[in-house]
C-alpha positions in Angstrom: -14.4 -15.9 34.1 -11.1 -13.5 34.5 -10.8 -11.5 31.5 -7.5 -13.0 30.5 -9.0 -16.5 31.2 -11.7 -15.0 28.3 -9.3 -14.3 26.0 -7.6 -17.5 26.2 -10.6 -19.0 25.6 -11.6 -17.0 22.1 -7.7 -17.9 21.0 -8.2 -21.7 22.1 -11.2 -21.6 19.7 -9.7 -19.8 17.3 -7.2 -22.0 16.9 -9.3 -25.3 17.0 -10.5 -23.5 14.4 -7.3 -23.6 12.1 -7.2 -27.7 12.8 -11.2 -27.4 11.3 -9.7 -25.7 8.3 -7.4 -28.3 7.7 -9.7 -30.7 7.7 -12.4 -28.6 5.2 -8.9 -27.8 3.1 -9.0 -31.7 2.5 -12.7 -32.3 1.9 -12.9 -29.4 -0.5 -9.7 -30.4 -3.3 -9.6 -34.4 -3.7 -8.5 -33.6 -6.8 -5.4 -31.4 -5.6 -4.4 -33.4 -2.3 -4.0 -36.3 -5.0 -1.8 -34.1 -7.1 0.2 -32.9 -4.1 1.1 -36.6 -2.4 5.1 -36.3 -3.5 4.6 -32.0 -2.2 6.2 -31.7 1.7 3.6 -30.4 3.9 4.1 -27.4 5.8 3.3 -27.4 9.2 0.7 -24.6 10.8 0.0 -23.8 7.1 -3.7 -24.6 5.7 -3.9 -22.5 2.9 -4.3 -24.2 -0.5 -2.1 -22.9 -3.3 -3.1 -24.9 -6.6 -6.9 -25.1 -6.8 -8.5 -25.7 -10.2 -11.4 -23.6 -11.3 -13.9 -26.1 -9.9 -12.6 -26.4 -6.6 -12.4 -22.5 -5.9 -16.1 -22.5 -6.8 -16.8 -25.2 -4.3 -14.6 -23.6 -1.7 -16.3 -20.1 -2.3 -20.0 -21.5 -2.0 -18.8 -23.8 1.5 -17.0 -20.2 2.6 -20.2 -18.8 2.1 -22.5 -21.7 3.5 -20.1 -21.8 7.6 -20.4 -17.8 7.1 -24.3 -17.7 7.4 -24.2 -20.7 9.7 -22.1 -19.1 12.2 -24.0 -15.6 11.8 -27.3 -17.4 12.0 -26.2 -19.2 15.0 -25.1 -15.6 16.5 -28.4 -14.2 15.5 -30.3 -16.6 17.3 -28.8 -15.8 20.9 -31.3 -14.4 23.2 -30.5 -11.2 23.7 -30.2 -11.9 28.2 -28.2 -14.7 27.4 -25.4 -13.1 24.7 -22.1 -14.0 26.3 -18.3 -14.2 25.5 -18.7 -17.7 24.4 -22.2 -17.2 22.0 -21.1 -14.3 20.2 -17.5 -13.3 20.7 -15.9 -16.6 20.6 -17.8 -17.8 17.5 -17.0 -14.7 15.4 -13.7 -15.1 16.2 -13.4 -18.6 15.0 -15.2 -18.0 11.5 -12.8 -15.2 11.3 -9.5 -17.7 12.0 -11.2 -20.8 9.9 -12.2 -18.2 7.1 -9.3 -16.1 6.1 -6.9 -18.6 4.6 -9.8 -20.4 2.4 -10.6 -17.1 1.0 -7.1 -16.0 0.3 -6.7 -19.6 -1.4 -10.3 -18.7 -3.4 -8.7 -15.0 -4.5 -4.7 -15.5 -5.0 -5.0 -18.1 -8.4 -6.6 -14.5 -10.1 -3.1 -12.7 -9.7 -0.7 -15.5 -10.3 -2.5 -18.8 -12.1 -0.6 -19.8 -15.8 -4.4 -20.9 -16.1 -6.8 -18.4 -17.9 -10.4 -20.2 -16.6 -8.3 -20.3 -13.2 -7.9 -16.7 -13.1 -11.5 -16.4 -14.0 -13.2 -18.7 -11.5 -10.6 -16.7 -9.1 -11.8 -13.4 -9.6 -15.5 -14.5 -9.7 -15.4 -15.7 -6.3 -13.4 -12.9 -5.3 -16.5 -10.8 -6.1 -19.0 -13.1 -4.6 -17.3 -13.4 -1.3 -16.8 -9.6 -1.2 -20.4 -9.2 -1.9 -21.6 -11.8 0.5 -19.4 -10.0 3.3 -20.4 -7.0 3.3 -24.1 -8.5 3.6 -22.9 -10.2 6.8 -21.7 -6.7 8.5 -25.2 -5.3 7.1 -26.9 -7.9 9.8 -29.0 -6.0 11.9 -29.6 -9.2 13.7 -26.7 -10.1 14.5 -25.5 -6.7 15.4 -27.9 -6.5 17.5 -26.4 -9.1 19.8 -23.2 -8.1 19.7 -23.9 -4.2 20.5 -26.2 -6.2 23.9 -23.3 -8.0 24.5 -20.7 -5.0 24.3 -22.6 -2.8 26.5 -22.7 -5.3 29.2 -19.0 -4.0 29.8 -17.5 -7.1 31.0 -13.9 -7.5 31.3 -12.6 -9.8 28.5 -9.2 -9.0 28.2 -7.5 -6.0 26.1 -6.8 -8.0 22.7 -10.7 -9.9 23.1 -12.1 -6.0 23.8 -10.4 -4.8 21.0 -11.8 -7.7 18.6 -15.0 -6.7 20.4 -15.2 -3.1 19.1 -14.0 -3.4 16.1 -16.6 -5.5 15.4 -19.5 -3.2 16.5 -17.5 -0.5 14.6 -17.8 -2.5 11.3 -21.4 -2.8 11.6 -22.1 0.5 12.4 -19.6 1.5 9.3 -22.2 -0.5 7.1 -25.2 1.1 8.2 -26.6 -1.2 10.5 -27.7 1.5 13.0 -30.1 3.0 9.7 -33.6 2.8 8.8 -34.9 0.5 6.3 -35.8 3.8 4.1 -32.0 4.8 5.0 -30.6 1.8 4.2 -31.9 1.9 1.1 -30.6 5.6 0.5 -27.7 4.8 1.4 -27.1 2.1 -1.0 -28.6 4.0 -4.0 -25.3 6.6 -2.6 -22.8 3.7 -2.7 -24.3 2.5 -6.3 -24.4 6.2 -8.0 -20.9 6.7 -6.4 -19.0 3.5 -7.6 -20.7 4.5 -11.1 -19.1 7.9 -10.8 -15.5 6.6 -10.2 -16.1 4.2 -13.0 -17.0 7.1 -15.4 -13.9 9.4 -14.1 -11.3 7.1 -14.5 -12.7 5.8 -18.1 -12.7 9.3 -19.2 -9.1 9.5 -18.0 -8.8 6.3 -20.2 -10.1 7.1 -23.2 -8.8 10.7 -23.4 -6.8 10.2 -26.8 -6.0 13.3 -27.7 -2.4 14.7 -28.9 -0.2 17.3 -30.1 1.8 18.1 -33.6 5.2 19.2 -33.0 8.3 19.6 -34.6 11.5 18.6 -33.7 12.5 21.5 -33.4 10.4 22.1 -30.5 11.0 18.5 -29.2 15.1 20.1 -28.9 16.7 18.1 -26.2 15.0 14.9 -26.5 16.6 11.5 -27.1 16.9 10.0 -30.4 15.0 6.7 -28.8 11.9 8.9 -27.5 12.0 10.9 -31.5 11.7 7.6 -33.0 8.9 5.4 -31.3 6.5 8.4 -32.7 4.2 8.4 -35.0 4.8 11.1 -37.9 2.2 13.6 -39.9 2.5 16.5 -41.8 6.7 16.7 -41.5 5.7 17.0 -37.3 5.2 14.3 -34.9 2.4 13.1 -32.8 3.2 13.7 -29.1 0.8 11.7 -27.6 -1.2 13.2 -24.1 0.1 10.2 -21.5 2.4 10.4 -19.0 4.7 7.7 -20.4 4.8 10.5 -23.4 4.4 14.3 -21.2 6.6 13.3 -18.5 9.8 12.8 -20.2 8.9 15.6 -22.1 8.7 17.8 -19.1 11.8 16.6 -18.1 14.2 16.8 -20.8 12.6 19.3 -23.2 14.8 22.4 -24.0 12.3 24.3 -25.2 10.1 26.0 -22.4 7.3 26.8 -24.8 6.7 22.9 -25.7 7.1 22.4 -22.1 4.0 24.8 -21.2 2.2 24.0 -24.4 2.2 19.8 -22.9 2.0 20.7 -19.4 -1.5 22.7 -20.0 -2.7 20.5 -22.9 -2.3 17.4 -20.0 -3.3 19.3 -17.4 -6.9 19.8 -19.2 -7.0 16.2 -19.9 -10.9 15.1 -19.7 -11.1 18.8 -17.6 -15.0 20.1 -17.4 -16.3 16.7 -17.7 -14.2 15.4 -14.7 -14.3 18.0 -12.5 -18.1 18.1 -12.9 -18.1 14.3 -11.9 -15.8 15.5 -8.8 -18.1 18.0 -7.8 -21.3 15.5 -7.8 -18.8 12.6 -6.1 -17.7 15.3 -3.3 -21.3 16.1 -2.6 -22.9 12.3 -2.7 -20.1 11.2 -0.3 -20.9 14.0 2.2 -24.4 12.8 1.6 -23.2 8.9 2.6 -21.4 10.1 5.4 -23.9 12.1 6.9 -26.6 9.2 6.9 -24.1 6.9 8.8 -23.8 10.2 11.7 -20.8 11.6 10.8 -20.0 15.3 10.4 -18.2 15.2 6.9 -16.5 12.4 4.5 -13.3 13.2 5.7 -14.0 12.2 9.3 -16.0 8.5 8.2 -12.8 8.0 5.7 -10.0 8.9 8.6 -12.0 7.2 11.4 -10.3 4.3 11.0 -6.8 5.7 10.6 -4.0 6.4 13.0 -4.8 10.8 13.2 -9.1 9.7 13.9 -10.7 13.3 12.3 -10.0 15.2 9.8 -9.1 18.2 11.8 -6.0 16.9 12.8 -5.5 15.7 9.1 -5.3 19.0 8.1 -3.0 20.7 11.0 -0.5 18.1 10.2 -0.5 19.1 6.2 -0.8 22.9 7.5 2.1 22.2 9.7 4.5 20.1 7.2 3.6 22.9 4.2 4.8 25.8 6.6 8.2 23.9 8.1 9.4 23.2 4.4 9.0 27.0 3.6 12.5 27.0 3.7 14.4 24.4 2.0 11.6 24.5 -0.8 12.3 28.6 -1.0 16.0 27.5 -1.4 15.7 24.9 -4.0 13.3 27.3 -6.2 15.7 29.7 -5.7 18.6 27.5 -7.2 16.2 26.5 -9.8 15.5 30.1 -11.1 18.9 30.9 -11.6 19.4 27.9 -13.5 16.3 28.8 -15.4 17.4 32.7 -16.0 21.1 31.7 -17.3 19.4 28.9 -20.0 16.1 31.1 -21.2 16.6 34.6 -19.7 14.6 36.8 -17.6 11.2 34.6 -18.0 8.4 33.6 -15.3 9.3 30.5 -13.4 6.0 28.1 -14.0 4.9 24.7 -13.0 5.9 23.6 -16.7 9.9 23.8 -15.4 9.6 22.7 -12.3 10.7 18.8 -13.8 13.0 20.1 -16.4 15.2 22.5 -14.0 15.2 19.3 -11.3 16.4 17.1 -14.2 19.1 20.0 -15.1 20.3 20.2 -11.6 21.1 16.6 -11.2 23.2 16.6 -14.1 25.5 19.0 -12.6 25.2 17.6 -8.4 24.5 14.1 -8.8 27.7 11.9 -10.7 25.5 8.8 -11.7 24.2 7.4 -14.8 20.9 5.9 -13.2 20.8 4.0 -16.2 24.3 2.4 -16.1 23.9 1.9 -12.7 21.4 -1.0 -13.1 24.5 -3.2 -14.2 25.4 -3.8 -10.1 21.7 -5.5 -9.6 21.4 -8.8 -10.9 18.4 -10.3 -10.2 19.5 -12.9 -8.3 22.3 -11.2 -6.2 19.2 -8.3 -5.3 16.7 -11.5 -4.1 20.0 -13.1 -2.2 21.3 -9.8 -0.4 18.2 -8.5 0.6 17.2 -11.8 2.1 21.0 -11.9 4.0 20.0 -8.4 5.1 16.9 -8.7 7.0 17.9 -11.9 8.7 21.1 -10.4 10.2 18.9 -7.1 11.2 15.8 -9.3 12.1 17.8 -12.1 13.9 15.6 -14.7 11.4 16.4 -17.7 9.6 15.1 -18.3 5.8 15.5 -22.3 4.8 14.6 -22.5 1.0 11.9 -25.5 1.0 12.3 -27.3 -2.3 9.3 -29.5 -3.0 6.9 -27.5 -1.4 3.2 -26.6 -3.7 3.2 -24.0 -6.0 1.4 -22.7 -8.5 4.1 -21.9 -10.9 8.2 -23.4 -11.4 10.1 -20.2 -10.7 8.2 -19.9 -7.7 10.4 -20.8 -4.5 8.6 -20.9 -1.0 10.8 -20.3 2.5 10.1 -20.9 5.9 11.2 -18.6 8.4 12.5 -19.1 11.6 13.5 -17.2 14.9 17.6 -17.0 14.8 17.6 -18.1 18.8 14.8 -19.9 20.0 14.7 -22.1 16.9 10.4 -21.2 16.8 9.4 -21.4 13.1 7.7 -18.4 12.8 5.8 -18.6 9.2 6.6 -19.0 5.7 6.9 -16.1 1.9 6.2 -17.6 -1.4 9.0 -15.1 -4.1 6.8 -15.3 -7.1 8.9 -12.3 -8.5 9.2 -13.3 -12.5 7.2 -12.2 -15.2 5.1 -14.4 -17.3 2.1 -13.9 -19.0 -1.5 -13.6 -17.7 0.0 -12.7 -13.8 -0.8 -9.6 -11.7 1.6 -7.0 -13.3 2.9 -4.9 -9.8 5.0 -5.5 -7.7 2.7 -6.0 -4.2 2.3 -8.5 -1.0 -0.2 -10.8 -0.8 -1.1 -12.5 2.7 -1.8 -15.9 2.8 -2.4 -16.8 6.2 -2.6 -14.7 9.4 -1.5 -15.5 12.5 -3.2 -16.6 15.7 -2.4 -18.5 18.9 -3.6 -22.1 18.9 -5.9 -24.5 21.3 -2.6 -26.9 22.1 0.0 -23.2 22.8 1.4 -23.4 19.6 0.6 -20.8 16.4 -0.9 -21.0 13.0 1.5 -19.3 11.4 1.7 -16.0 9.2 2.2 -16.7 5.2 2.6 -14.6 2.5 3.7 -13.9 -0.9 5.9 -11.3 -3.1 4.5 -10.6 -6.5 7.0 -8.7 -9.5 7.6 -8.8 -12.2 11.5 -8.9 -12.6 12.6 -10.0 -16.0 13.6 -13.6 -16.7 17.4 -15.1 -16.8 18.9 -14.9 -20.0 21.1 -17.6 -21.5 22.5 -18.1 -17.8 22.7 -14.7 -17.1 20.8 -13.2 -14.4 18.9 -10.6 -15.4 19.3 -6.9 -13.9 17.2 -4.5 -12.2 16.6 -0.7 -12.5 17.9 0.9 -8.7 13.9 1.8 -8.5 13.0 -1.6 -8.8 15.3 -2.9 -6.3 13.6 0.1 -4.1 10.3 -1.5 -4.4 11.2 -4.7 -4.4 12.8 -3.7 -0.7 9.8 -2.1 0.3 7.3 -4.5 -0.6 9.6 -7.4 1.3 9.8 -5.3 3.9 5.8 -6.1 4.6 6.6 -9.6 4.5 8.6 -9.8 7.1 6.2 -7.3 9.0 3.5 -10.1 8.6 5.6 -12.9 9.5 6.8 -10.8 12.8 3.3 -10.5 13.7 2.8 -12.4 17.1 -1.0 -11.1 17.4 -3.2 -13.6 19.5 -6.4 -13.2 17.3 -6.1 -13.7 13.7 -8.4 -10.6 12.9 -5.4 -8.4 14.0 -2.7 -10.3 12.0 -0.2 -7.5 11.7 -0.7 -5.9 7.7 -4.6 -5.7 9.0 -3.8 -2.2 10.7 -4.7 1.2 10.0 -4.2 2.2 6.6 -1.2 5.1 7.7 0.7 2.6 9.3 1.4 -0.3 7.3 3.5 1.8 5.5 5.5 2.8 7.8 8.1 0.2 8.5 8.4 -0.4 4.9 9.3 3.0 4.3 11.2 3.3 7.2 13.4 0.2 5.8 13.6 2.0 2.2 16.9 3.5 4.1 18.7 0.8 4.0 18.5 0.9 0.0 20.4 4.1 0.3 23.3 3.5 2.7 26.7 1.7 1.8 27.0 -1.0 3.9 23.3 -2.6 3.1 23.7 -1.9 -0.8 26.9 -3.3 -1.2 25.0 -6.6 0.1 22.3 -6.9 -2.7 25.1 -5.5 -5.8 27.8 -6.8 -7.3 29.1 -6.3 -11.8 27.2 -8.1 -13.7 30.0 -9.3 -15.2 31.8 -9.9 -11.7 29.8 -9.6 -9.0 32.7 -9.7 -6.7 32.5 -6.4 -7.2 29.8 -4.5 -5.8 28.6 -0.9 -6.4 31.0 2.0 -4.9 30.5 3.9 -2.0 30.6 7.0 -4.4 27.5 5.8 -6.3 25.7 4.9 -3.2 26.1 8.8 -1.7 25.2 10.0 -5.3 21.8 7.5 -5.4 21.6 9.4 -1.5 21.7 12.8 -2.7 19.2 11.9 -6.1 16.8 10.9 -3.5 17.2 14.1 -1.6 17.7 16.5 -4.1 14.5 18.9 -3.9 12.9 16.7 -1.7 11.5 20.1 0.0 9.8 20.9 -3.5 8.7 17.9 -4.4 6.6 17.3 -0.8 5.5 20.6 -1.4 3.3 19.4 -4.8 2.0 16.7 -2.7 1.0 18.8 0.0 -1.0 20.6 -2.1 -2.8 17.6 -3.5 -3.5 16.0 -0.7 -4.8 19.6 1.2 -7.0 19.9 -2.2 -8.2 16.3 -0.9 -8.8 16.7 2.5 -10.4 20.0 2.3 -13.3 19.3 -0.5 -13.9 15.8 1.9 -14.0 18.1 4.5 -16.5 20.8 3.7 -19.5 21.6 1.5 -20.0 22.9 -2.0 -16.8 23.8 -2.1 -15.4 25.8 -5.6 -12.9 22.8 -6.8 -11.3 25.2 -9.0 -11.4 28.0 -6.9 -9.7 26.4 -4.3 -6.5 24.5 -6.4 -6.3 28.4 -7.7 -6.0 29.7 -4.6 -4.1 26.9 -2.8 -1.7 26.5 -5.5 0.6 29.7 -5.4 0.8 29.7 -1.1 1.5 26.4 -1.0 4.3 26.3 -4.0 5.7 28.9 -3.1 3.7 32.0 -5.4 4.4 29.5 -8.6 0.9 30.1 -10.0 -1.5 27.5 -11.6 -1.2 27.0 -14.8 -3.9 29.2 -16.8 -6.7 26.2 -18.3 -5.6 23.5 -16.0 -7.6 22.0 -13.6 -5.1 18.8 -11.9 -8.4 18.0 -10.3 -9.6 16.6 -13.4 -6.9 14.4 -13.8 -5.9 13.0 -10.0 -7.5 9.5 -9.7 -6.0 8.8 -6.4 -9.1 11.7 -5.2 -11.4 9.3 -6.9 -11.4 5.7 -6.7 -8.9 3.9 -3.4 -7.5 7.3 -1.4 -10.5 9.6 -1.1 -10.2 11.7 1.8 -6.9 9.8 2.7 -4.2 10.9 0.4 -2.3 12.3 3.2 -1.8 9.0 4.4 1.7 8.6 2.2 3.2 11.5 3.7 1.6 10.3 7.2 3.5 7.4 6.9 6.9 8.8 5.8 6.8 11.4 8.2 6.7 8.6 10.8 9.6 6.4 9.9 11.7 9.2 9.3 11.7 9.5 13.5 12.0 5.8 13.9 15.0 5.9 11.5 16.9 8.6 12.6 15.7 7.8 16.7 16.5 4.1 16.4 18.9 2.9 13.6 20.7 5.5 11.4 24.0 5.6 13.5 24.0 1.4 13.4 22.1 0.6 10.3 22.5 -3.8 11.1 22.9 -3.6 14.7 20.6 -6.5 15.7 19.7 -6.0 18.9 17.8 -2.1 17.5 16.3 -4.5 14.6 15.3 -7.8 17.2 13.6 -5.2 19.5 11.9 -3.4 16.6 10.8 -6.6 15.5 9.2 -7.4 18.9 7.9 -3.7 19.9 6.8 -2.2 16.3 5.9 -5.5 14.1 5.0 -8.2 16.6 1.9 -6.9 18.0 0.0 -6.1 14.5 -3.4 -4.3 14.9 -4.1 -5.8 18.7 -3.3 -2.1 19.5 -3.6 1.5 18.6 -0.8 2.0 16.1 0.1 5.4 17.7 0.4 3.9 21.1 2.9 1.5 19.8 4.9 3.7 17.8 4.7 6.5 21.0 6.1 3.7 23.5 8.6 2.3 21.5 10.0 6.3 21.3 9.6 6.9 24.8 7.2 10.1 23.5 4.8 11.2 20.6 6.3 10.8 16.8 7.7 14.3 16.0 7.8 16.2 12.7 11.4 17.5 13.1 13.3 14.4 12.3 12.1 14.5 8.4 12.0 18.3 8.2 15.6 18.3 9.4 17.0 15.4 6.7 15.3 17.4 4.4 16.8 20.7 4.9 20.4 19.3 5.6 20.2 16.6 2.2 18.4 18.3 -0.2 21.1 20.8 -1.8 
């Protein structure tokens, strides 16, 4: 069969797959379908949105039950007869069948009004979890797949792709190992995941504070002064950052300042840098049992720069090209620091406080005042007006669609000029009790090309928590809310774009580094005149919408200092990379060393150790906390190359849309970024907005 021939095959099947979903949607909630009779159907969609606690355990258990069927089935395949059609097609399928029941088992935990709802949710969230990573532990069935795969037949680029991926998976997971090995490796995982637990609860329970005056408080608002509790004629300064970072900021008194910067920055110190230490060493151990050289290269091996090495050239690289704008900002911070305390060391204790000072006197804006040109509802309205004019989209508001709450409203989205629907976004966006408390995406359904040519369509949902109309009045939003809010819509309409054949690379299934990227690259538009002006208006008159003078001074807030502020994160994430990179490495040593080249001879401060108190090195970014600046770094050359001189020119946003979100994970992220630029991504770009917008 001719490769392409192949891969129409696995995407026929894949997508009889989504008309077998819809039919085990039905069988598994009775109880719902009867409750949803007078609720419009939407086409291509097959997730279920209002289970009850009983029917997401008896959708979990069936998820489970075709799972071990279909690997079983796999497993069984005489290793001279594996073929396309006995294990790459069926894989496939489960994986197209599979993905919207789960999501419909996992969402009710973040958004159901019901308590035993959330529960049941988040208990077959764990069992599925658990039960998957069992099926990628297979050694039977991997053992069919790796015969088939080294058969080399030609399959087609997207089915070859699926192809390794899979292999990859199972080799991640230890497949390849020794029953002894197995074993050790899983005693690793277990006294790891014990180890995060115990850093982050010391973090947690770390209740310590300080006594001070107000006198030493100088400079702080009346509204900070008077949420704190009082003893001995002093006040208790508790050692959070909701309490140190304000203090840091707006504190007049550099003394206080350093006194809370090192009393925070020993928070939970020996004991957590201890746990570090052991963590740093038992990952090396894990990694080295699965074959590779250090943590650092298993944890970037999926990711867009593949080793560590090259992690660390591109923090080297970005550290040395800010040099300059950072020396200039410190620079303009210790003269602002010599004319307010005198001839005193410059120490990581101003660093905040001096930033703070600055923007009083080059940023005109009360951030705070500002929040009175973002109603809720005018935000939600604008921002959908924008990225249907950029995106050449249609949203239709569907009115009696299923949902699991009243203030939730579900669209359908639609290509501008062919008139194809291309998926649907729940806006679940309102607090209420019980719900997930960030603001985040949520996929629903991923896309994939179905048996009869036509697509089961992308769906997901925006989760916030923006604050409730009051007495008819829309509610407003803080400018960083509207930022994330942005951003995090931003990778809705990067999964609705996605126009992957297989389901498995629906488009926010990518490498880690870049499913940031367009979402950061589309931050810009929160930034610039012409976009802003769409999603503000008075709250008392929304006819008129913020000024072009606020939105240059919300520009140059962003900006100001950016040079420094990358700088701090440079040096976190080299501390990262480099203990994930080597063996028995001096934690300490090394931030003491690192921290005065890096920041520009500003030395550590004497006691600290921000090891101690850095979760993101412990528990969800080990070994990848580059990734952020990865990302940025990225879509500052895809903004500048493609859309800063014509920030709603259509035809730049249809053919991003087509070249950068469309194809999802069915290729190597830097191969899509590099062809859409015509070259590789460069550095320059963000060095150069940086040095030109930062003072």
């Amino acid at each position: 069969m001719e490769p392409r021939k192949r891969e129409r095959r696995v995407i026929a099947v894949a997508g009889a797959a989504a008309l077998v979903a819809v039919g085990l949607n039905i069988a598994f909630s009775v109880v719902a379908a009867h409750r949803r009779r007078k609720r419009r159907e939407l086409p291509g969609f097959t997730a279920q949105v209002n289970l009850s606690a009983a029917e997401i355990k008896k959708l979990a258990d069936r998820i489970i039950a075709k799972a071990k069927e279909t690997y079983d089935s796999v497993a069984a395949v005489p290793l001279d007869k594996a073929s396309f059609e006995n294990v790459v097609v069926p894989l496939a399928e489960l994986d197209a069948l599979q993905f919207p029941l789960v999501q419909a088992c996992v969402l009710p935990r973040m958004v159901s009004p019901s308590e035993d709802v959330r529960k049941a949710s988040a208990d077959a969230e764990k069992r599925l979890d658990s039960h998957f990573v069992l099926c990628r532990q297979r050694e039977d069935v991997y053992r069919v797949i790796k015969e088939f795969a080294e058969k080399g037949e030609r399959i087609g680029p997207e089915a070859t792709r699926f192809l390794e991926c899979l292999v990859k998976e199972f080799e991640r997971n230890g497949v390849k190992l020794s029953q002894s090995k197995r074993k050790e490796m899983e005693k690793l995982k277990s006294h790891i995941d014990e180890l995060n637990l115990r850093y982050l609860q010391n973090l947690s329970d770390f209740t310590k504070f300080l006594l001070l005056s107000e006198d030493e408080l100088a400079g702080m608002p009346f509204e900070f002064l008077k949420d704190l509790e009082k003893a001995d004629g002093k006040v208790k300064v508790p050692l959070t950052s909701y309490h140190v970072t304000p203090i840091l900021e707006h504190c007049k008194v550099g003394s206080t300042r350093k006194q809370i910067a090192v009393a925070y920055g020993q928070k939970s110190g020996k004991d957590n840098l201890g746990i570090l230490e052991n963590l740093v060493q038992l990952r090396h151990k894990f990694a080295r049992l699965l074959g590779y050289a250090n943590y650092a290269d298993f944890a970037v091996e999926p990711r867009m720069p593949k080793k560590s090495r090259k992690v660390l050239e591109f923090l080297e690289e970005m550290s040395e090209q800010l040099d300059d704008v950072a020396n200039r900002e410190l620079s303009v911070l210790k003269d602002l620091k010599m004319k307010e305390e005198g001839d005193a060391q410059f120490g990581m204790e101003d660093l905040l406080y001096y930033i703070k000072r600055a923007e009083e006197f080059k940023v005109d804006i009360d951030i705070g005042e500002i929040k009175k040109y973002f109603p809720v509802s005018l935000v939600i309205s604008g921002m959908l007006k924008m990225f249907q004019d950029l995106f050449a989209l249609r949203f239709d508001e569907i009115k009696d669609a299923e949902v699991w709450h009243d203030t939730v409203r579900v669209f359908s989205v639609w290509d501008a000029s062919s008139n194809d629907l291309l998926g649907y976004f729940f806006l679940d966006v309102f607090a209420r009790e019980g719900k997930y408390a960030h603001t985040c995406v949520v996929t629903l359904q991923n896309g994939c090309l179905c048996s009869n040519g036509t697509r089961k369509v992308p769906a997901a949902v925006l989760l916030s928590q923006c604050p409730k109309e009051f007495d008819g009045n829309s509610a407003l939003l803080r400018f960083p809310e509207v930022v994330r809010l942005f951003h995090e819509f931003s990778h809705v309409v990067h999964h609705i774009s996605n126009r992957a054949s297989f389901s498995r690379f629906s488009s926010l299934r990518l490498e880690g580094d870049f499913a940031e990227i367009p979402s950061l690259l589309l931050e810009n538009w929160c930034y610039e005149s012409i976009s802003l002006k769409m999603m503000s208006g008075f709250h008392q008159d929304i006819t008129k919408s913020i000024t072009s003078d606020a939105c240059q001074s919300l520009k140059r807030r962003r900006d100001l200092f950016a040079g420094l502020k990358m700088k701090q994160e440079i040096l976190l994430c080299l501390v990262d990379q480099i203990i994930h990179s080597s063996e028995n490495v001096d934690i300490d040593a090394l931030i003491k060393e690192l921290h005065p080249k890096v920041m520009l001879g500003i030395p550590l401060l004497e006691g600290t150790s921000p090891a101690s108190c850095f979760p993101r090195i412990t528990i969800g970014y080990d070994a990848v906390c580059y990734s952020y600046i990865w990302s940025e770094v990225f879509a500052a050359d895809l903004f500048v190359s493609k859309f800063k001189d014509d920030l709603l020119n259509q035809h730049a946003g249809l053919r991003f849309r087509n070249k950068i979100l469309a194809p999802g994970g069915s290729r190597d992220s830097l191969d899509i970024i590099s062809d859409y630029l015509g070259r590789e991504p460069s550095l320059q770009p963000f060095i150069q907005s940086k040095t030109r917008n930062s003072l």
